[in-house]
C-alpha positions, -999 to 999 in steps of 0.1 A, spaced: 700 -845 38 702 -828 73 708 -794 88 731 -781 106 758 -802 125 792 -789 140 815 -785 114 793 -781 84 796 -739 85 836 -747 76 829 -773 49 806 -750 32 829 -720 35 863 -740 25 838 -753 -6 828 -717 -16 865 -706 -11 886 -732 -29 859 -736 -54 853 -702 -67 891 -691 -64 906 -721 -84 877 -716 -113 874 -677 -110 900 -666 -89 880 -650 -60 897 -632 -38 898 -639 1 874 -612 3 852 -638 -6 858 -665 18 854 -638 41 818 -624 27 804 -662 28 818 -669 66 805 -639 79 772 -642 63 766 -680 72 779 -673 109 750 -648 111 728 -667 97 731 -694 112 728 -674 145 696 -662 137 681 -689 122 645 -693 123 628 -728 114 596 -711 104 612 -690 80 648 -702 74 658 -735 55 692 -752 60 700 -786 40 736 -805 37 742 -837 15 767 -863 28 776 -893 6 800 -918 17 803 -900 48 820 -870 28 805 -834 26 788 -834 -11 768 -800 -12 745 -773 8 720 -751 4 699 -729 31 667 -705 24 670 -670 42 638 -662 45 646 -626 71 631 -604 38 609 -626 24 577 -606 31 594 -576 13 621 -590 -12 614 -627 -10 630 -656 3 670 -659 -7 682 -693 -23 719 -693 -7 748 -709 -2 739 -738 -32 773 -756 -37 777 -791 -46 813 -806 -42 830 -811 -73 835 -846 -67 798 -854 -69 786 -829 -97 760 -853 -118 745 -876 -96 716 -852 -87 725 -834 -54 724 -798 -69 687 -806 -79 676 -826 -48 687 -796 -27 671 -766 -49 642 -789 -50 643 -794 -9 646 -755 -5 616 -747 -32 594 -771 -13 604 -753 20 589 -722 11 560 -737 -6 553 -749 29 563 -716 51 544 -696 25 571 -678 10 552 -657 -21 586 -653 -41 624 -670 -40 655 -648 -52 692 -656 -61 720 -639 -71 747 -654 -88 769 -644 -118 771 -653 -157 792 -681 -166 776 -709 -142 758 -724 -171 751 -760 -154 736 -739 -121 721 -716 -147 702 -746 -161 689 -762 -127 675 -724 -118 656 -725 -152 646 -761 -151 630 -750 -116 613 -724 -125 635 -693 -120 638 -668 -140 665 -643 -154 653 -609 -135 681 -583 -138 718 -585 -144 752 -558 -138 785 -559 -149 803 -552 -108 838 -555 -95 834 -576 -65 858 -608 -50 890 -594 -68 873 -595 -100 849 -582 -124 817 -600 -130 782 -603 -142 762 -608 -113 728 -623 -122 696 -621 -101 670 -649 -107 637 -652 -95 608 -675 -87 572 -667 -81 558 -695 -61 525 -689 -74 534 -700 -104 558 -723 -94 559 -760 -112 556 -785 -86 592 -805 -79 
């Protein structure tokens, strides 16, 4: 796994986009909400309290994840941007990186790691829970041309298990 390299904020956008509108027929509102977000965040990074990880196999993109750690003394770090490619869902990547980013914040001393996704992810769903997050509130919202139950899971690292 690495950080950033050129390229990688367009693999992980096209991912998101293709992904999400040929399973739940986002919008291009969405594309749109994950490139502008990752441009700025990305522009702002911060090694001391941002994470940024990217699996290759083969050579080929397989999956992403990054820790945006801007609130984390107020709402907690963010888990963003987990995608793994379709093409290598079950050999392990969507763990290794969740794993990577809780281990990040163990280490920069993040007290508490947030995501926000929405219901009907049940295999990401299960590696959240298997980690150690928790269901923490949940909305019925019309966002990315549909309408959705977004989900926000959390994780105390006090309590934490050890990955």
């Amino acid at each position: 796994m690495t950080g950033y390299q050129p390229g990688v904020i367009g693999k992980i956008t096209e991912l998101h986009a293709v992904y999400y509108h040929e399973n739940w027929k986002f919008d291009a509102s969405f594309e749109i909400q994950v490139a502008s977000e990752m441009a700025v965040f990305i522009r702002e990074f911060q090694p001391e309290r941002d994470g940024f990880w990217v699996a290759f196999a083969d050579g080929r993109f397989a999956g992403s994840a990054a820790i945006d750690g801007r609130r984390a003394r107020t709402d907690g770090a963010r888990l963003r941007w987990l995608i793994v490619n379709p093409g290598f869902h079950g050999f392990g990547f969507g763990r290794r990186l969740v794993q990577e980013a809780i281990s990040f914040c163990r280490r920069v001393g993040h007290n508490r790691v947030y995501l926000w996704t929405f219901q009907g992810l049940n295999a990401a769903r299960a590696l959240y829970e298997d980690s150690g997050f928790g269901l923490r509130e949940e909305h019925r919202i019309e966002q990315w041309g549909q309408r959705i139950t977004e989900q926000k899971f959390e994780l105390d690292m006090k309590g934490a298990p050890l990955l």
